[in-house]
C-alpha positions as CSV (number, residue, x, y, z in Angstrom):
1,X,13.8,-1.1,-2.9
2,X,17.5,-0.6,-1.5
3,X,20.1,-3.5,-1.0
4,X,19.9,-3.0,2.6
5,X,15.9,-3.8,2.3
6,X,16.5,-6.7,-0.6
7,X,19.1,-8.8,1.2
8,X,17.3,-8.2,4.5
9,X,14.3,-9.8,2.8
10,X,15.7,-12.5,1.3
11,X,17.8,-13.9,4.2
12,X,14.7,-13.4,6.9
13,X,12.0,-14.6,4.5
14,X,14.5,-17.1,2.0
15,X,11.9,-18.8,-0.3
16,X,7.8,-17.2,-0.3
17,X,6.3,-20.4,-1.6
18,X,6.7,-21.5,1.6
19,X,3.8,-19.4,2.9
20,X,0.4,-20.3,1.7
21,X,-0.9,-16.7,1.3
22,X,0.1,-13.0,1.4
23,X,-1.8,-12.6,4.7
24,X,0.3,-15.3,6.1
25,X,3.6,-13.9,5.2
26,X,2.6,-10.4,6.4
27,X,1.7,-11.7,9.5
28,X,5.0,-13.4,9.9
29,X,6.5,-9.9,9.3
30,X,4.9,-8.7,11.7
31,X,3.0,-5.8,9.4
32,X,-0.7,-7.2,10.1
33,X,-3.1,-5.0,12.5
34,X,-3.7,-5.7,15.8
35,X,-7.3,-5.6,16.6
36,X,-8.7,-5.1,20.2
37,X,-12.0,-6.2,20.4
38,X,-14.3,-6.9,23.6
39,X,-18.1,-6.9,23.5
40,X,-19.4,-4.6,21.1
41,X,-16.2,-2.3,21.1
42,X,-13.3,-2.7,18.6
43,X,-10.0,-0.8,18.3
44,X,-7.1,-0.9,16.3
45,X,-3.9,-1.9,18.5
46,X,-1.5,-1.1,16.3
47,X,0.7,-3.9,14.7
48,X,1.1,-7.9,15.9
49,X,3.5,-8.2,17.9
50,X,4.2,-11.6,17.0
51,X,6.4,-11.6,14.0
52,X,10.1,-10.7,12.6
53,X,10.9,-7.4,14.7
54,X,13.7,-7.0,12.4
55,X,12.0,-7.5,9.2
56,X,9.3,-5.2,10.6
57,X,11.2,-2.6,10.9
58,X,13.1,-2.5,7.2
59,X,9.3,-3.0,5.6
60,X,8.2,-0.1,7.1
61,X,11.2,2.6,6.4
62,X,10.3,0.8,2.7
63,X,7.0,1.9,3.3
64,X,7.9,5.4,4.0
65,X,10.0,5.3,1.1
66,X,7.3,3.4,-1.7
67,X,5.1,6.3,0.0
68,X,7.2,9.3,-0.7
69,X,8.7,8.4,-4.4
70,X,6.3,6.0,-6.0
71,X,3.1,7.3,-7.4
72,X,0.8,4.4,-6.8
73,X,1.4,3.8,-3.2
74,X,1.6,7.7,-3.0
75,X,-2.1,7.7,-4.1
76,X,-2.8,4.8,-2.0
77,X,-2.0,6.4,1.4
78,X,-3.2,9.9,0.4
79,X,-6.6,8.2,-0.2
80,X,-5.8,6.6,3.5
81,X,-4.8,9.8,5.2
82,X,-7.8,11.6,3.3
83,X,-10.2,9.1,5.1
84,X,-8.5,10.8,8.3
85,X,-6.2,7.7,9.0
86,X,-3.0,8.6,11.3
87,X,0.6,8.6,9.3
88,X,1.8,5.5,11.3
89,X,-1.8,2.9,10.2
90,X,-0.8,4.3,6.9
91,X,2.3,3.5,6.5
92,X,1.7,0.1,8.4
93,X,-1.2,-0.7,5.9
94,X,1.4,0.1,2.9
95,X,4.1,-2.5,4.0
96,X,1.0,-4.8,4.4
97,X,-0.4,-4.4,0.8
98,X,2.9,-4.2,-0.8
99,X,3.8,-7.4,0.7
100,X,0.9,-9.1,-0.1
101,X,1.3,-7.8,-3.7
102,X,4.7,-8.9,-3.7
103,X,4.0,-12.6,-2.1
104,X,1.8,-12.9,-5.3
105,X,4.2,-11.8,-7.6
106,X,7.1,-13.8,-6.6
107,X,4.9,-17.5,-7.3
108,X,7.1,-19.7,-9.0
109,X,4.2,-19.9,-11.3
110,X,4.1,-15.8,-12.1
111,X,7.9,-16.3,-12.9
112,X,7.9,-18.7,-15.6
113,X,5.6,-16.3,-17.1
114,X,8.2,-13.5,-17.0
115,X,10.3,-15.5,-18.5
């Protein structure tokens, strides 16, 4: 992750113990789906709309770029696109998980054992 992404981050989000889950703090990105339901039909409706625009928007060129030059999320979206998933839920559903991931690896108490 770039400076640009980094300091983005940490001024929009500040402190992430002040969510109380990943999911939370994704959807205060703005990098959840959007689901369309009525009756017995669902659809996917791309991303919230609620949420940081701005911070949206930086998670997802980081996305593209975890996508493109790391081998894990590499794998992850192949297996995504393989399951005939367009590029755009792909790279959406990357920014989620990596987010998530990252919520749980910045707990105060996941630090002090880095330490």
């Amino acid at each position: 992750i770039g400076f640009i992404t980094a300091a983005t981050m940490r001024a929009e989000i500040a402190q992430f113990d002040r969510f109380d889950s990943g999911k939370q703090l994704a959807r205060y990105c703005g990098v959840t789906p959007r689901n369309a339901s009525s009756g017995e039909k669902q659809a996917d409706a791309g991303l919230v709309k609620a949420g940081n625009s701005g911070l949206r928007v930086v998670l997802v060129e980081a996305a593209q770029r975890l996508i493109n030059f790391d081998a894990y999320w590499g794998q992850f979206a192949r297996r995504l696109l393989d399951k005939g998933k367009p590029r755009n839920v792909v790279v959406a559903a990357v920014a989620n998980r990596w987010l998530r991931r990252l919520y749980h690896e910045m707990q105060p108490d996941r630090l002090a054992l880095a330490t």
